[in-house]
C-alpha positions in Angstrom: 0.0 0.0 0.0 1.1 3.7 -0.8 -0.4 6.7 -0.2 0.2 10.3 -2.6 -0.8 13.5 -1.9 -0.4 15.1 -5.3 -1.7 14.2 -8.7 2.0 13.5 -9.8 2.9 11.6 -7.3 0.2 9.4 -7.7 1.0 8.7 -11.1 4.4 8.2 -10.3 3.4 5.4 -7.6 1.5 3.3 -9.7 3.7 3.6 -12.8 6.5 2.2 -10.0 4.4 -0.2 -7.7 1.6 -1.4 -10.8 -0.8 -1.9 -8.2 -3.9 -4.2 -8.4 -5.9 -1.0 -7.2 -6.1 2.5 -6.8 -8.5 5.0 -5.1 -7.7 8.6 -6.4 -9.5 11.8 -6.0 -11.3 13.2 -8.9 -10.1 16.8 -8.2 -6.8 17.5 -6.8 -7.1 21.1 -7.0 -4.2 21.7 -9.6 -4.0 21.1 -13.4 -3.9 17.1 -13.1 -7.1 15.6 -12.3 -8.2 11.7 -11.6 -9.1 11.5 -15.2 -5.9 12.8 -16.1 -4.0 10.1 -13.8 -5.8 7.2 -15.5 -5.2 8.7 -18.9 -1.5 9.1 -18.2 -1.9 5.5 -16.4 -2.9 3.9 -19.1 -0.6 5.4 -21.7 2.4 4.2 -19.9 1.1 0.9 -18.8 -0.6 -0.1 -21.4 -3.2 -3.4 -20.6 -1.3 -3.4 -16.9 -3.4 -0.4 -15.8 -5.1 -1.4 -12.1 -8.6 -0.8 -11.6 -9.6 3.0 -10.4 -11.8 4.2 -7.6 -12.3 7.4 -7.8 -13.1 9.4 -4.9 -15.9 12.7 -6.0 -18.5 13.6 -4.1 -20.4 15.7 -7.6 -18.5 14.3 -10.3 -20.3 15.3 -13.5 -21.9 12.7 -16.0 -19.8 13.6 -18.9 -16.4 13.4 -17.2 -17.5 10.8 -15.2 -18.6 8.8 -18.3 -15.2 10.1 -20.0 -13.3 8.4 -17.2 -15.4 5.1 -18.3 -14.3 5.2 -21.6 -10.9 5.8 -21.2 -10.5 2.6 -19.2 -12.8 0.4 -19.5 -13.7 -2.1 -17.3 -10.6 -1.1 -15.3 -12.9 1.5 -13.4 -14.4 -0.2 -10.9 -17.1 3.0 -9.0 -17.4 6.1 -8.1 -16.5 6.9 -4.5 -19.2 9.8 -2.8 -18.9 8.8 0.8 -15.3 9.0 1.8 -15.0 6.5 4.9 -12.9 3.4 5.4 -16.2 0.8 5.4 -16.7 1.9 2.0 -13.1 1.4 0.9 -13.0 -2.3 2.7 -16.3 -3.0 0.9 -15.0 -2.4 -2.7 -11.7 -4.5 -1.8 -13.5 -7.4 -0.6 -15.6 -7.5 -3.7 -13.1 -7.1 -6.0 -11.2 -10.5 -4.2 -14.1 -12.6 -4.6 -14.3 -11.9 -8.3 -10.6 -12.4 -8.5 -11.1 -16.3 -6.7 -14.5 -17.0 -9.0 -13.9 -19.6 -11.3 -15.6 -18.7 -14.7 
């Protein structure tokens, strides 16, 4: 587990660690937003992107459906309530779809 605090930094951390999973929030406040991170994400990793949670309490439908397209499948939810329950919640689901057999 690693934790950023600025849009670069985040990118930088999961183009070094290639983590299964990442939780980002959709506005950072500067010029780099989630969508931007996932873009960038995906560019450099190519099919090893992990799957995104991103954390906006009013994300917009066109950015959030923007965010969508760009990755696919890879985008797990939309985070409004920011509390650790929630976070546990998506990680538990998303290891019992990686054990299911098909």
């Amino acid at each position: 587990m690693a934790v950023a605090k600025t849009p670069e930094d985040t990118y930088n951390k999961i183009v070094e660690l290639k983590p299964e999973m990442v939780f980002t929030k959709y506005d950072f406040n500067s010029d780099m937003k989630g969508i931007d991170i996932i873009k960038k994400s995906k560019q450099t990793l190519n099919e090893n992107v992990p799957t995104f949670n991103i954390i906006a309490p009013d994300i917009p439908k066109e950015e959030y459906l923007e965010a969508r397209n760009a990755i696919g499948d890879k985008m797990n939810t939309i985070i409004r309530e920011q509390t650790e329950i929630r976070y546990n919640g998506i990680i538990e689901n998303y290891k019992e779809i990686l054990n299911k057999k098909f």
